[in-house]
C-alpha positions in Angstrom: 150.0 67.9 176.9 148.2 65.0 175.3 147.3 61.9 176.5 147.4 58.5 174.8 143.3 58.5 175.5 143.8 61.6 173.4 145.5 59.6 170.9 143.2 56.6 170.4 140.4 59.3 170.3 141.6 61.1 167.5 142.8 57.7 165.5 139.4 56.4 166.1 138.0 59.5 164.2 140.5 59.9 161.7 140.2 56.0 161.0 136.2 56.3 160.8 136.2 59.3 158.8 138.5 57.5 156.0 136.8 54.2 155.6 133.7 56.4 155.2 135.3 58.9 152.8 134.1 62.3 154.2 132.3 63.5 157.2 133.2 66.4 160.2 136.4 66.5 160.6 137.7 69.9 161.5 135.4 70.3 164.5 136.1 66.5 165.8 139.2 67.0 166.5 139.1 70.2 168.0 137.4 68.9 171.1 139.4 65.4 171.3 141.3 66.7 174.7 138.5 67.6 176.4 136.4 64.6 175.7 139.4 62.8 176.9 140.1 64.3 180.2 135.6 64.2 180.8 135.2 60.6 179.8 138.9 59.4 181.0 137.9 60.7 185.0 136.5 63.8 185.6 133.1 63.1 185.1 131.2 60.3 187.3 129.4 58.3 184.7 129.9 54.4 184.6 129.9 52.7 181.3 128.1 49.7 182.3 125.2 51.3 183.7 124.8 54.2 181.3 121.3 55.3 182.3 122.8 55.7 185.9 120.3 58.3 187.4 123.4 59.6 189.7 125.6 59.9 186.8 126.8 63.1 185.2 125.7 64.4 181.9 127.2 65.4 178.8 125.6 67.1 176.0 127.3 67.6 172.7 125.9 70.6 171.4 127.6 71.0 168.3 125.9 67.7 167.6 127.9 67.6 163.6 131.1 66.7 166.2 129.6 63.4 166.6 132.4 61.5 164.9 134.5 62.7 168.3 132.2 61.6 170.6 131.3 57.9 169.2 135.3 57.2 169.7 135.5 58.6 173.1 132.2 55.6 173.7 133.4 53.0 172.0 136.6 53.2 173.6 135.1 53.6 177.2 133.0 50.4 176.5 129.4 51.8 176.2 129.1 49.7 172.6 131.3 48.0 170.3 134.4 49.8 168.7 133.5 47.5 165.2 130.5 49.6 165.4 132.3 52.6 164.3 132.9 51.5 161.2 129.1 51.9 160.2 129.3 55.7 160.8 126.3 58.0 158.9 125.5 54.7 156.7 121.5 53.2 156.0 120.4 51.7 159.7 123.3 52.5 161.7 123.2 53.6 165.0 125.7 56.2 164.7 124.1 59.0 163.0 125.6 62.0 161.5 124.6 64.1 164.3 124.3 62.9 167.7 120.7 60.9 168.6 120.3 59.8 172.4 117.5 57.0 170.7 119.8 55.8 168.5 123.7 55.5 170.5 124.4 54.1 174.0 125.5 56.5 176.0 124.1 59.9 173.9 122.5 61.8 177.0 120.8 64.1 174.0 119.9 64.5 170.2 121.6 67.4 168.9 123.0 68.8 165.8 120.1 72.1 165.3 122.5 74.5 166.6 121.9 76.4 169.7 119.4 73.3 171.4 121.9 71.6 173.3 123.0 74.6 175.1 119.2 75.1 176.0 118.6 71.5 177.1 121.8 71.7 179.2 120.6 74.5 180.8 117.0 72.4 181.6 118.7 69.3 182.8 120.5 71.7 185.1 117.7 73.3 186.7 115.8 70.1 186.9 118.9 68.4 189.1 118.7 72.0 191.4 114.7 71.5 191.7 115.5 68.1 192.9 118.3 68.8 195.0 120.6 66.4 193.4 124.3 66.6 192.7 124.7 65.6 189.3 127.0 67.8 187.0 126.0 69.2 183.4 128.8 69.1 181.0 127.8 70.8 177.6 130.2 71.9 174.2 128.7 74.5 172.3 130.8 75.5 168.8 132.3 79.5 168.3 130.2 79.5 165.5 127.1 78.2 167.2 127.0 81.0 169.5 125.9 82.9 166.3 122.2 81.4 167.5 120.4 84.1 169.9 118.6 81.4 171.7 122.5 80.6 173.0 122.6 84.1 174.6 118.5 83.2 176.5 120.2 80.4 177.5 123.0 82.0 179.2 121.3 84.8 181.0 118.6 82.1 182.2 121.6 80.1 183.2 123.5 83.2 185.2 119.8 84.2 186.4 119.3 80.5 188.0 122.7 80.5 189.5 123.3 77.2 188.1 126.6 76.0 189.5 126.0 72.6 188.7 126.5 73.6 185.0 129.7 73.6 182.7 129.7 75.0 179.4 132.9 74.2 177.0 132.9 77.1 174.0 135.0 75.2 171.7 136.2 78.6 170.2 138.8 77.1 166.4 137.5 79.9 164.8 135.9 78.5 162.0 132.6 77.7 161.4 130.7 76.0 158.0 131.2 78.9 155.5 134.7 80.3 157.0 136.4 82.0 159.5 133.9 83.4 162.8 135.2 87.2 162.4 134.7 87.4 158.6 131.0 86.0 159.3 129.7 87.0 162.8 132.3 88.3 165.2 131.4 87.5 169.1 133.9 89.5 170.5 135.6 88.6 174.4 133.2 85.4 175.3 135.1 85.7 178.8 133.6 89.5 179.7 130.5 88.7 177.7 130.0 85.6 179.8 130.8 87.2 182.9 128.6 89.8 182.5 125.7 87.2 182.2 126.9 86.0 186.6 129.1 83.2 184.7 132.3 82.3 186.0 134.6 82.1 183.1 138.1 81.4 182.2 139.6 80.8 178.6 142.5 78.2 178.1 144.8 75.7 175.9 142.1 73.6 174.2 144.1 71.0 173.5 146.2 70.9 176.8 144.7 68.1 179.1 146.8 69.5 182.3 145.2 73.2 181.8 141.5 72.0 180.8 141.7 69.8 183.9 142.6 72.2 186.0 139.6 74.7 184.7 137.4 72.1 185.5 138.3 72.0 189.2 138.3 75.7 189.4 134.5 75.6 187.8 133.6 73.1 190.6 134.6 75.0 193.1 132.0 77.7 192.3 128.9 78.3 193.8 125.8 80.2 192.9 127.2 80.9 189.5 127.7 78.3 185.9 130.6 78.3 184.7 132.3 78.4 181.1 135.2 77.4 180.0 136.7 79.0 176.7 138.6 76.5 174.7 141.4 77.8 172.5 141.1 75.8 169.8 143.0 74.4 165.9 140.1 73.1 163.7 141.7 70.0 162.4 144.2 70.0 165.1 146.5 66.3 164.6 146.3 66.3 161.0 148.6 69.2 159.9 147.7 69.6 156.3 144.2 70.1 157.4 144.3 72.1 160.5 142.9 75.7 160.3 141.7 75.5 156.4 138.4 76.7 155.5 137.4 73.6 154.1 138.0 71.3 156.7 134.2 71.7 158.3 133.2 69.1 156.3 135.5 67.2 154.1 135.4 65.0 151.4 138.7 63.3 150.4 140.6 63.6 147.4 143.4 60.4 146.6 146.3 62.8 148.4 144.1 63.4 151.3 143.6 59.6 152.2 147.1 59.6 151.6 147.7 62.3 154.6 145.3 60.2 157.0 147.1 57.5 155.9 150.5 58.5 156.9 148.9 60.2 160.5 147.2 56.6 161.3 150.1 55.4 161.3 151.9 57.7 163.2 149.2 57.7 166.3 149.0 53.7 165.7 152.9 54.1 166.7 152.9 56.3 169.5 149.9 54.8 170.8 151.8 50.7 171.0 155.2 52.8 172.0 
């Protein structure tokens, strides 16, 4: 199930992504439903006071997803939605990859694979050291997992029984040169995760109900992190690209705009229904 938050994220992106002409695609939309059910409740974080010390954190990892995140912001207020227009140009604010100096409401600067995982893991410890109750949300790509320092991370994380932590493996299968298993297989993240005193699950990616619901099950962990293994389409909203090799990063042809075009228009509908 999707959500019309769901829907004005993934316009947002599609819609920023066309005026610019290129830019992450595939991997943006594979993590719109769990950026929508995080920033549309489940995490305590208040747009008007974004350097809350109480609030949650979220740390996009896969830091190339930025065009994902910067819609689920605008939208929630933290800056301007005009501002989305100026995506990856001279002087903007919204970078290519995610950069907490640069965008309101960017708790870290990512995009080096394999980092964010590691900071998440810091932030986490440093909230247990100081006996506070703040949350660590952090989305780590399939194909980012290929970094070793992601696996240090994880034992350190399972090792510091850090239940205040909730790693999303958004797991669509394709990475920047093609398909995971044809480049670096990772094999069952749930029994390798578990092995490392995570509690895991895996689940619908792009079902609100069921992500939701994984979430509440993390929280009710204790002495152990938890991830959550997102079964995810790489391009999922935009048929024509969903699940192509290409569709890391994309550059659009006449037909292509064509395509975003006609899906717009579609979520513009469903969204004013």
């Amino acid at each position: 199930m999707t959500t019309k938050f769901s829907n004005q994220i993934r316009l947002e992106i599609l819609k920023m992504l066309k005026h610019r002409n290129f830019g992450h695609l595939g991997g943006s939309l594979s993590i719109v439903e769990t950026l929508s059910v995080l920033y549309g409740g489940m995490m305590n974080i208040n747009p008007k006071d974004p350097q809350d010390p109480n609030r949650d954190y979220f740390i996009l990892s896969k830091g190339h997803a930025g065009p994902a995140l910067y819609a689920t912001l605008a939208l929630k207020g933290y800056f301007d939605k005009n501002l989305l227009k100026t995506l990856n140009e001279n002087g903007t604010t919204l970078p290519s990859h995610t950069d907490k100096n640069l965008t309101t409401g960017v708790d870290m600067t990512t995009g080096s694979l394999g980092q964010g995982l590691s900071v998440a893991v810091g932030v986490a410890l440093g909230f247990k050291l100081q006996n506070k109750k703040n949350r660590v949300y952090t989305v780590v790509g399939d194909g980012e997992l290929n970094e070793g320092q992601c696996y240090e991370a994880f034992i350190f994380a399972g090792q510091k029984k850090l239940d205040n932590l909730i790693v999303f493996i958004d797991d669509n299968k394709l990475q920047l040169d093609g398909f995971r298993k044809d480049i670096s297989d990772q094999g069952d993240f749930v029994k390798r995760l578990e092995s490392f005193n995570f509690y895991a699950s895996k689940i619908d990616g792009h079902s609100e109900e069921k992500i939701k619901k994984a979430i509440e099950d993390a929280m009710k962990q204790e002495g152990k992190p938890s991830v959550i293994v997102l079964d995810t389409i790489k391009g999922k909203g935009v048929k024509e690209f969903e699940n192509i090799a290409k569709n890391h990063h994309m550059r659009f042809s006449e037909k292509e705009h064509q395509i975003l075009d006609r899906v717009i228009a579609e979520l513009e509908a469903d969204i004013n229904d």
